[in-house]
C-alpha positions, -999 to +999 in steps of 0.1 A: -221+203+127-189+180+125-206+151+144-235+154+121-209+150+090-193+122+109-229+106+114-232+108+076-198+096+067-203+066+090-234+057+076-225+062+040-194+040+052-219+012+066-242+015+032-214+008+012-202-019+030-167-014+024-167-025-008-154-004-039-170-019-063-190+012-084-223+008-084-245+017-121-274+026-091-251+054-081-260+087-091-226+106-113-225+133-087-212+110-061-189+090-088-164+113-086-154+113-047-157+076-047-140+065-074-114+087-058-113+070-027-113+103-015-132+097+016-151+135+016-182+134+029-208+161+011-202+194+032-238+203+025-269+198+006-272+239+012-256+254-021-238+284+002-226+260+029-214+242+001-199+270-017-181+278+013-165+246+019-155+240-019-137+274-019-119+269+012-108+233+011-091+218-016-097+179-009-135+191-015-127+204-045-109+171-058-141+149-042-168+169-059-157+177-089-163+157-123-139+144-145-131+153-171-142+188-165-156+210-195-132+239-194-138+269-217-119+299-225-111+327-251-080+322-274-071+359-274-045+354-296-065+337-325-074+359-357-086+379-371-104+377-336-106+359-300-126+326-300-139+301-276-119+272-269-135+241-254-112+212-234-115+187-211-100+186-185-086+155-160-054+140-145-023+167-148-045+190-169-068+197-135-049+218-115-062+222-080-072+242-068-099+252-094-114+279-072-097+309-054-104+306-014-126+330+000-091+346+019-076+347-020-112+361-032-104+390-011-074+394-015-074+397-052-104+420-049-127+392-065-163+399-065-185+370-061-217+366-078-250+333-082-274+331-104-294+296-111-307+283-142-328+250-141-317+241-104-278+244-116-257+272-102-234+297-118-207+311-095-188+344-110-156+355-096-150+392-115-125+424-105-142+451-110-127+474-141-108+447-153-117+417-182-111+393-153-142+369-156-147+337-142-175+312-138-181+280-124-210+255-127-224+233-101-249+203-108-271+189-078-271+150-074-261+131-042-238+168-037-229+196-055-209+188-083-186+211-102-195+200-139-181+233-159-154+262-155-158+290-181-128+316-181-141+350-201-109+370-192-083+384-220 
């Protein structure tokens, strides 16, 4: 597996020719790890592969995901009741990482959950018999790309 990644990164590599010059040909999904420079090649065009590799490694979550990143949560505080707030998210505001590692996931006694909706994926990390929600939302282009994070805990 990690000489066909090495394959890929090499010919990526070659196809770019070095140069870092963004291409408008590129499709967004792949923007976000070059612009970078981050030099993280796609883990895998298989969503759980994927999945796996974005929980458990950091740099992949900084390659493949966009900025800025739509974040929503509830204002628990605001009255007379809790209401969405919407943000975008990018330099010191993106704190990674975004996603608990599968080790933390356990840990915490996180339950993981997918569900697709016109190709895109929803992950939900949720502990049972608590309000902890989250949810994050991954777009396919070149890779997965983590687009949206949606936090429905109060």
């Amino acid at each position: 597996m990690k000489r066909i990644q090495s394959v890929l990164l090499l010919s990526a590599l070659f196809a770019l020719g070095g140069c870092e010059v963004e291409s408008k040909s590129q499709p967004a999904a792949v923007k976000p790890a070059l612009a970078q420079g981050a030099g993280v090649a796609c883990p895998s065009q298989d969503f759980d592969a994927f999945l796996v590799a974005f929980m458990d490694d950091p740099a992949v979550q900084k390659a493949f995901t966009k900025r800025p990143l739509q974040s929503e949560t509830v204002d628990a505080d605001a009255m007379p009741e809790p209401k969405p707030v919407t943000a975008l998210l990018d330099g010191e505001k993106l704190e990674f990482p975004l996603m608990p590692s599968t080790a933390r996931q356990k840990q915490d006694g996180l339950a993981l959950s997918q569900s697709e909706s016109n190709g895109d994926k929803e992950v939900m990390l949720a502990k049972p018999d608590t309000d902890y929600q989250l949810s994050y939302f991954f777009r396919k282009g070149d890779c997965w790309t983590l687009y949206r994070m949606r936090d429905d805990s109060l």
